[in-house]
N, C-alpha and C positions, 0 to 999 in steps of 0.2 A: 427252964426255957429249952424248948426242942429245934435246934439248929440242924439243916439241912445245906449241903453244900455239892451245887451241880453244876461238873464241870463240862467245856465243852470249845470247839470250834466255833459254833452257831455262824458257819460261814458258808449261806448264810442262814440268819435265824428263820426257822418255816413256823407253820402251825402246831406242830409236833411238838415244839421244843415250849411256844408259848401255852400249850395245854400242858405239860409236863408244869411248868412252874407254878401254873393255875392252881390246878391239883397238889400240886403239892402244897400250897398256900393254906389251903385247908387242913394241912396234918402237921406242919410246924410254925411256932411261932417267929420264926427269922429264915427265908433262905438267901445265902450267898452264891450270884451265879457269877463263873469266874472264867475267862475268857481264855484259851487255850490257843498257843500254835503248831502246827502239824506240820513238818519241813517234810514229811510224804505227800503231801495237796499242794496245789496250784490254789491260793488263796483269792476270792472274788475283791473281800477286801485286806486290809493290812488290820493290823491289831489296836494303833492308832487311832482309824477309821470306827 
């Protein structure tokens, strides 16, 4: 099983990030997107959110 694991801000998530996973969907059989916080941004939303 080919696992993929992309991580990220996605704050917030655009186009970019949901063609990124797309794409990738196609070349692993699992990916884990895994939500990150960056205390250098001013966050749109919270992590919560």
């Amino acid at each position: 099983m080919k696992i993929a694991i992309y991580p990220g801000t996605f704050d917030p998530i655009t186009n970019g990030h949901i063609d990124i996973i797309e794409r990738a969907s196609l070349l692993f059989d699992k990916i884990i997107v895994t939500i990150a916080r960056n205390t250098a941004k001013t966050p749109f939303f919270s992590v919560e959110e």
